[in-house]
KETI-221493 format. One record per atom (N, C-alpha, C, O): residue in one letter; x, y, z. Coordinates in steps of 0.2 Angstrom, whole numbers, plus 5000, padded with zeros to 4 digits. Atoms other than C-alpha are relative to their C-alpha. Example, Ala and Ser with C-alpha at 12.3 -4.5 7.8 and 13.67 -1.06 7.14 Angstrom:
a500449945000a506249785039a500450065000a500950055003s499649944999s506849955036s499650055003s499950115004
! end
This chain:
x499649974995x490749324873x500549965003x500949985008x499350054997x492049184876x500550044999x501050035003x499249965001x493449294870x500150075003x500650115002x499949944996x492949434880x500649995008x500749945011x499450004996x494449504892x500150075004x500050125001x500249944996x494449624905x500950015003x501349965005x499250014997x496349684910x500150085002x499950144999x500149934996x496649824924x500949995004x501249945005x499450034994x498249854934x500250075006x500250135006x500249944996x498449944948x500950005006x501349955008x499549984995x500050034960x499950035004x500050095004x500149964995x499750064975x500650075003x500550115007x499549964997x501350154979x500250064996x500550104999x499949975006x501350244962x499450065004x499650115006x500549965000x499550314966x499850045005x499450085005x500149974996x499650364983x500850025005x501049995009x499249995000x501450454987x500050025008x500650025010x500149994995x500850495004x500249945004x500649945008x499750074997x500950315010x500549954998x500749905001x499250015001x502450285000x500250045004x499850055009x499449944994x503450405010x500050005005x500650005007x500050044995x502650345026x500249945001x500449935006x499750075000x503150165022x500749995000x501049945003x499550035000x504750185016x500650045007x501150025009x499449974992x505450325034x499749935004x500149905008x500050054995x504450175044x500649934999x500949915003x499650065002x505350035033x500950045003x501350015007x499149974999x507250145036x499950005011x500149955014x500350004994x506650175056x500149935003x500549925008x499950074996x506349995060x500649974997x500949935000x499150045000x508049945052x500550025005x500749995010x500049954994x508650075062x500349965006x500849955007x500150024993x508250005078x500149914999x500349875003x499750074997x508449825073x500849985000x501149935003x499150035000x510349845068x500250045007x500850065006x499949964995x510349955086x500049935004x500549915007x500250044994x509549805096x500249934998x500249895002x499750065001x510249665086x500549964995x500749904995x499450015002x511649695075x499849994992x499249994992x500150015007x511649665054x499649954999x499149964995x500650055002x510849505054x499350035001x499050064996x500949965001x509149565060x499950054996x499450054991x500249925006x509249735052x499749944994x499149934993x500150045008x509449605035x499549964999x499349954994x500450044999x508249475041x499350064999x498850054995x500749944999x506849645046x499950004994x499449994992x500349995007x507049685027x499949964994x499749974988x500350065006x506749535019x499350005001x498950024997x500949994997x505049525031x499650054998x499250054994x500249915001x504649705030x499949994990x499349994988x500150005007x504949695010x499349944998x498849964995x500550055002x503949515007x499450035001x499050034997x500849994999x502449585018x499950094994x499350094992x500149935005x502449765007x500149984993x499950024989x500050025007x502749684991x499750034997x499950084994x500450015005x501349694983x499650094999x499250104994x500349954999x501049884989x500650054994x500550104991x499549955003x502849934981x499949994991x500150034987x500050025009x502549834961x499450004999x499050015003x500649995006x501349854947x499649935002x499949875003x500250094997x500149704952x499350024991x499050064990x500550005005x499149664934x499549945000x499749885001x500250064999x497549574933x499850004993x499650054990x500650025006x496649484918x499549965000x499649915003x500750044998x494949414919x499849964991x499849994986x500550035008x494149304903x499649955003x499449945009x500550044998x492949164902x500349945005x499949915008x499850074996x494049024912x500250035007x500450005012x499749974993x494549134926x500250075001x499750114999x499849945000x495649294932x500949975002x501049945007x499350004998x497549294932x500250065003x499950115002x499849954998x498549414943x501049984999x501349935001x499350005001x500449464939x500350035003x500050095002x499549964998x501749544949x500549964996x500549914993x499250035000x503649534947x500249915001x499849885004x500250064995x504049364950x499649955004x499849915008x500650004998x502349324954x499550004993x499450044989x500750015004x500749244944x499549935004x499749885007x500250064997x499349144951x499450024996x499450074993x500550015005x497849094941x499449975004x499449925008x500450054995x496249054949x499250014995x499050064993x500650015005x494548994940x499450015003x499250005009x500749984997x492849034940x499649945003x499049975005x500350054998x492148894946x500249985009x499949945013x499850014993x493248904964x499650105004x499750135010x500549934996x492049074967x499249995000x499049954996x500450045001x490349064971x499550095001x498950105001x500449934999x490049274974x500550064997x501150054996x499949935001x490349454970x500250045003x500350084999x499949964994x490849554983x500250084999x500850094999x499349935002x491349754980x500150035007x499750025012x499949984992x492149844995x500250104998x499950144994x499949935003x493050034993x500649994995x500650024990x499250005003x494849994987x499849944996x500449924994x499950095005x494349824977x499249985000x498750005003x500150044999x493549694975x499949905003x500349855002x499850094998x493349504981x499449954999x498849964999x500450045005x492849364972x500149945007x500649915010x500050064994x492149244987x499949924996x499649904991x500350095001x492049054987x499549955003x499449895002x500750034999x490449064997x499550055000x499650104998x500449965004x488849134994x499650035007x499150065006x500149944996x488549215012x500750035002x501250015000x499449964996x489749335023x500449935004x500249885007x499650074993x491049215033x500750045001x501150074997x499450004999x492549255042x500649984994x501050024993x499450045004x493649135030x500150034992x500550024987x499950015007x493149205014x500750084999x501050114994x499449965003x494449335016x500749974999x501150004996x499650055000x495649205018x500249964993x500749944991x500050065006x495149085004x499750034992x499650004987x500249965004x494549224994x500350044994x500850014992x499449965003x495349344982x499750074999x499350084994x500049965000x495449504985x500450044994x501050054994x499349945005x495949644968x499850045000x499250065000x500049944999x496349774970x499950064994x500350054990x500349955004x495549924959x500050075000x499750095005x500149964999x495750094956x499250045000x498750034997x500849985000x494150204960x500150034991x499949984988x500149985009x494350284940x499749944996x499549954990x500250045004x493950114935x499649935003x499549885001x500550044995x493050024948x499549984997x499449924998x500650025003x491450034938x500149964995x499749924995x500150035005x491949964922x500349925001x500149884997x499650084998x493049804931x499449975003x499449915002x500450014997x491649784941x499449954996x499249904997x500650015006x490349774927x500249934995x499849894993x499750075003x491549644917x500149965004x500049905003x500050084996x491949534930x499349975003x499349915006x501050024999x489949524934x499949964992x499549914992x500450055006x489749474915x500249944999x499949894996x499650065002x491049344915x499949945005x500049885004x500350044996x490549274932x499549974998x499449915000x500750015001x488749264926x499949954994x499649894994x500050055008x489049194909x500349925001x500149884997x499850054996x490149054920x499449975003x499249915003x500650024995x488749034931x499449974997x499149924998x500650065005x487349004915x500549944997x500349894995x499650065005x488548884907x499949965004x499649915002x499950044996x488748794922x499249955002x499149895003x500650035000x486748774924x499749964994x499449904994x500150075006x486548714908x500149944998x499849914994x499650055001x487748584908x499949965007x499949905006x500350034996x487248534925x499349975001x499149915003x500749984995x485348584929x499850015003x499250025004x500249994992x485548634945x500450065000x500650094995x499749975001x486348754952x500350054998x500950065000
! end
């Protein structure tokens, strides 16, 4: 099972058109009012912010999962993070999170990694990234003892 790969990708702005269309008259709205209340700069500076923090709602974000880890891709954008910096499972309604501790805590939403999943495939992302977590976790005992 070492060359098993689990690869899902999800849009949120694609799959739900409703908060697209809310996002982008909010995003036009607050330029709006920031080139009313402080001229071209701001407007340009709000949609840099404004964009940076929506990023990830408006691009295709792809992840891949195997035996070393899970990568995620956007645009411009990849981060790689290995099974050994998680220590749980977690599933929620819109995703999942692969925590770095093995109760609830404040931080692990922070230190954590939230992917994002659609419901149509929730069950099968869920189910491979349990086997590949798992298979990390006996290797791990083996080569240790503990643990």
């Amino acid at each position: 099972m070492r060359d098993k790969e689990i690869t899902w990708s999800v849009h949120p702005a694609r799959r739900d058109k409703r908060k697209l269309v809310f996002s982008l008259v909010s995003f036009v709205i607050t330029l709006g009012l920031l080139y009313l209340a402080g001229g071209v700069f701001w407007m340009l500076f709000g949609a840099l912010v404004l964009f940076i923090a929506l990023y990830p709602f408006y691009v295709k974000t792809e992840y891949v999962a195997d035996a070393f880890g899970i990568t995620i891709r956007r645009p411009l954008y990849k981060k790689t993070r290995k099974w050994q910096e998680f220590r749980r499972i977690k599933e929620y309604t819109n995703g999942i999170l692969l925590s770095p501790y093995l109760k609830n805590t404040f931080l692990e939403n922070f230190r954590g990694e939230f992917l994002l999943v659609d419901p149509e495939e929730k069950e099968r992302v869920l189910k491979g990234l349990t086997e590949l977590f798992n298979e990390y976790r006996s290797e791990i005992k083996g080569i240790k003892g503990t643990n």
